[in-house]
BAVOTI-287028 format. One record per residue (C-alpha): x, y, z. Coordinates in steps of 0.25 Angstrom, whole numbers, plus 5000, padded with zeros to 4 digits. Each point is the difference from the previous one (the first is absolute). Last residue first. Layout:
N
XYZ ...
This chain:
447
507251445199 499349874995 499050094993 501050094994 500949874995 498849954993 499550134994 501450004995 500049854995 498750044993 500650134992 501349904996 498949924994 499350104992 501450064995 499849854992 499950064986 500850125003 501249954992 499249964989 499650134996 498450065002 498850024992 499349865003 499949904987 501349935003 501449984993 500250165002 500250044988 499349924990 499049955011 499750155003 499850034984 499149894999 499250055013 499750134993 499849954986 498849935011 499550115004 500150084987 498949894993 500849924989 500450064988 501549984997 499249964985 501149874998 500249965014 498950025010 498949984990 500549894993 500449955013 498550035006 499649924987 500849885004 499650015014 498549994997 500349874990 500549925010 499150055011 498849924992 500649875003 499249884996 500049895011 498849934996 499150035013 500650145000 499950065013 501549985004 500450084988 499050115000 500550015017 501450014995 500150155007 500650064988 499350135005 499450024988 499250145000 501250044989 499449914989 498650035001 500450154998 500849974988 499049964993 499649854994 499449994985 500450144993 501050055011 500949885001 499649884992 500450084985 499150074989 500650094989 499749874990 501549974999 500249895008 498849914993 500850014987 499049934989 499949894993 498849965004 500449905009 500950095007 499050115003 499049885006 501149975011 500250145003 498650035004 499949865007 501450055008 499350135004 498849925004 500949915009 500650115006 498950065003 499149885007 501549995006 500150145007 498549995003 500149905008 501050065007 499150105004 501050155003 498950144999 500150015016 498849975010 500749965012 499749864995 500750024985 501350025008 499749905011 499949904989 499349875004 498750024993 500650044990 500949874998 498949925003 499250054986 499649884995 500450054988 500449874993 501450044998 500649904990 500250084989 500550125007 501149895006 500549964987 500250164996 501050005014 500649874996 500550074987 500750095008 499550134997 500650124991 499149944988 498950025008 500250155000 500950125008 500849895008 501250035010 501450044992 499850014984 500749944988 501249955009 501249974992 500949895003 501450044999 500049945016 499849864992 499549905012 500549965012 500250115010 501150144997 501349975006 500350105011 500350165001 498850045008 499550074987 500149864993 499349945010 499050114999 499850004986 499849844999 499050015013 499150104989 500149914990 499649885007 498850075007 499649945013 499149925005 499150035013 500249885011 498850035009 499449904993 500849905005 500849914987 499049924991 499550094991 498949944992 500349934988 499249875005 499050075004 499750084987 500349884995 498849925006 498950135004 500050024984 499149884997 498850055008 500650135003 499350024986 498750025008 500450164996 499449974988 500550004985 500649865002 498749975007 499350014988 500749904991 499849875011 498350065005 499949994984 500449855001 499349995014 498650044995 500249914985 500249915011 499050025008 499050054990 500149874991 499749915011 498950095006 499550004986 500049844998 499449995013 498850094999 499849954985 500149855005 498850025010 499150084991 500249884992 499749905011 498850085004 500050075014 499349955013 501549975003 500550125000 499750105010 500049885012 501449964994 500650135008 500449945011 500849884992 501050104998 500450025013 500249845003 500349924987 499649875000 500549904991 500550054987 499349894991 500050034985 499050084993 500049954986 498550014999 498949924994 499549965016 499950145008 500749955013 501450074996 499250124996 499750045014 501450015004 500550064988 498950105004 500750035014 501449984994 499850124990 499450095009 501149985010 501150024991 499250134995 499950065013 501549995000 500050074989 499050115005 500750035013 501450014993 499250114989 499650095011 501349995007 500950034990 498750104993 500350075015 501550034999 499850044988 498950105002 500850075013 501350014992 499250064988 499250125006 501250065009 500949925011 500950105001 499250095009 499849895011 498849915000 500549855001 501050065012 498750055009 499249875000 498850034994 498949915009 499049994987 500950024987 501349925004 499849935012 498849954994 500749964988 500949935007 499049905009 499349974985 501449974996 500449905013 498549944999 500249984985 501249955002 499849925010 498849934992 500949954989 501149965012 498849895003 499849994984 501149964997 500549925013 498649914997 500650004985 501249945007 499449895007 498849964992 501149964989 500549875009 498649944997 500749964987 501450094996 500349954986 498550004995 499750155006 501450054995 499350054987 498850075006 499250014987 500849954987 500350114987 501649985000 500350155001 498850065007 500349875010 501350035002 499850145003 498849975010 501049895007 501050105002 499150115007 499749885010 501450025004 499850154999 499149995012 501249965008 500750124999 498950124997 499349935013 501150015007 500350154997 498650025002 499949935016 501450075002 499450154996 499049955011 500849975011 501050084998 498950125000 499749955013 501450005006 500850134998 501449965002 499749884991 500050064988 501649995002 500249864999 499249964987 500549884998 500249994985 500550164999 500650025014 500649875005 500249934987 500650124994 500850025012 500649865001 500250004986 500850145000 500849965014 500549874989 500550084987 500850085011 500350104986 499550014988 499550125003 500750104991 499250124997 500150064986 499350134996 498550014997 499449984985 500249845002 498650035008 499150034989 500749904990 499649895010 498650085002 499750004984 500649854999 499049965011 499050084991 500249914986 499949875009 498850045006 499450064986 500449864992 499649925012 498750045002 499749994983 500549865000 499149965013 498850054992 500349954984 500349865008 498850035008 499350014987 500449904993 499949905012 498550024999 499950014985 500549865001 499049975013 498850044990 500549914989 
């Protein structure tokens, strides 16, 4: 009767977990169907190789080794610990204790020792982690956008990581113990190495003492990792599931290669007097550049999702080094806070455009925007390949071209490459009057 009410509950559990993971997928899928179309459907075979390099084999991180080292010990061990995750769910749902113990024989030690052996590098790796977080305070975990919240999230992650996996262990150490109590239904795992270190502070225990401790380190892992499943869709630990198509989407051509506007190529071909491109030149364009999320490129608004705010692309921003307003982070913690904001309007009916708030001024200012060099660094930093220059330059457009109020040096230089084809103050025809004063100071010293 007792194991009925058992797979009842976990039933009730796991149901419960997947009604408000499925419910907030669907919130960030409507989320980011609010940005304008992107076609990427492209080189379908250069978008597997770079989701598989970057995203599942973590290419980038390594540019900075130690912290590769350890973000790859937890990435691992969120992989393959899974595995074992499986066998807890099926036997929550089928009421049996180690379900593919029977199946596998003495063939089961071997991957519950992995288990536990990428158990205790985890908690190593986290425990190194929090360390560096809130004891050494590595400069880019404490920059100004990183207010109360991001700093508490990113340790509960951690926290709570170290405390499952502490769980496993605890649970295989007294099942341990138990499978040489007679009465029990302990089966035989065979010897398990890291846990078996801590049987010494249970096996003076009593056999019921024994089965409480193992029952609730069972029920707190994966009632634990179920929670662990919803909460990290409202965390910046999405990138976990996010790094896969944000890589896969990303832009594949150089980075230097800025994109440019459809509409605005389509005037200026039809101005030159040829054919206007592909597409509907009766087309109307609601807005040049971006004044809200909804003006982004829907892959801009998956990329705020994804951004794990490691805070990389900071550190590698000459603007933001030389002290000036500009954090790319910033632009897509904003960016994704706007897009949240906007999101929750249209579930409740609402219209989230028309709030008197917009993405430039009220979240990102303009400021930030104009200290961007469009240097690319952001975008080689990244270890995931979001692109926060992307959405920069579309609000410098909006900026540039539908309120003509960029600063006056640079309405300066506009003006120069209108008329002059160059950003200097002078025509064409004296453009190379500095090589005809070279090959005079050449004649003269030959003279």
């Amino acid at each position: 009767m007792a194991n009925i009410i058992s797979q009842v509950v976990f039933l009730i559990i796991l149901a419960i977990t997947t009604f408000f993971l499925v419910k907030r997928i669907n919130s960030i899928r409507r989320n980011i169907a609010l940005g304008r179309p992107a076609d990427r459907s492209d080189h379908k075979d250069e978008r597997w190789k770079t989701m598989l390099l970057v995203a599942f084999g973590q290419k980038k991180m390594f540019k900075r080794m130690v912290p590769a080292i350890l973000h790859l010990c937890v990435y691992i061990g969120f992989l393959v610990i899974n595995l074992e995750v499986l066998e807890f769910v099926l036997d929550g749902l089928f009421g049996t204790h180690r379900l593919f113990a029977p199946a596998l024989g003495a063939f089961y030690t071997i991957p519950i020792n992995i288990f536990e052996f990428l158990a205790v590098a985890v908690i190593v790796a986290c425990v190194i982690f929090l360390w560096r977080r809130n004891v050494i305070h590595i400069k880019r975990f404490h920059a100004k956008e990183l207010t109360a919240w991001p700093k508490t999230d990113a340790n509960i992650i951690l926290i709570t990581e170290i405390v499952l996996m502490l769980a496993i262990l605890t649970m295989n150490a007294t099942d341990q113990v138990l499978q040489d109590r007679p009465g029990t239904h302990y089966g035989d795992t065979g010897t398990l190495v890291f846990s078996a270190t801590l049987i010494p502070l249970f096996e003076h225990m009593s056999t019921g003492t024994l089965i409480w401790i193992e029952r609730s380190a069972w029920w707190f892992h994966i009632i634990g990792i179920l929670a662990f499943a919803v909460y990290v869709t409202y965390s910046k630990h999405l990138h976990i599931f996010m790094a896969f198509p944000n890589t896969y989407y990303s832009k594949l051509e150089p980075k230097g290669k800025m994109d440019n506007m459809p509409a605005v190529t389509r005037e200026v071909q039809l101005m030159l007097g040829g054919a206007a491109d592909d597409g509907d030149s009766n087309e109307e364009v609601d807005r040049f550049g971006a004044k809200d999320v909804n003006d982004l490129a829907w892959t801009d608004l998956m990329g705020a999702y994804a951004c794990t705010e490691c805070g990389r692309c900071t550190a590698e921003c000459p603007a933001n080094q030389t002290g000036k307003k500009l954090s790319p982070r910033k632009i897509m913690m904003d960016t994704r806070d706007r897009v949240e904001e906007a999101g929750a309007a249209v579930a409740k009916g609402e219209k989230p455009f028309e709030d008197g708030k917009v993405l430039l001024d009220n979240f990102i200012s303009r400021e930030e925007i104009n200290a961007c060099t469009t240097c690319q660094a952001c975008v080689e930093a990244c270890p995931i390949n979001i692109n926060p220059l992307a959405i920069i330059l579309q609000l410098r457009r909006y900026v540039a071209m539908e309120e003509a109020q960029s600063p006056a040096a640079w309405n300066a230089m506009f003006s120069n490459v209108e008329n002059n084809f160059a950003p200097w103050k002078f025509p064409p025809a004296d453009r190379f009057n500095w090589a005809d004063e070279l090959k005079e100071e050449e004649e003269k010293s030959k003279s």
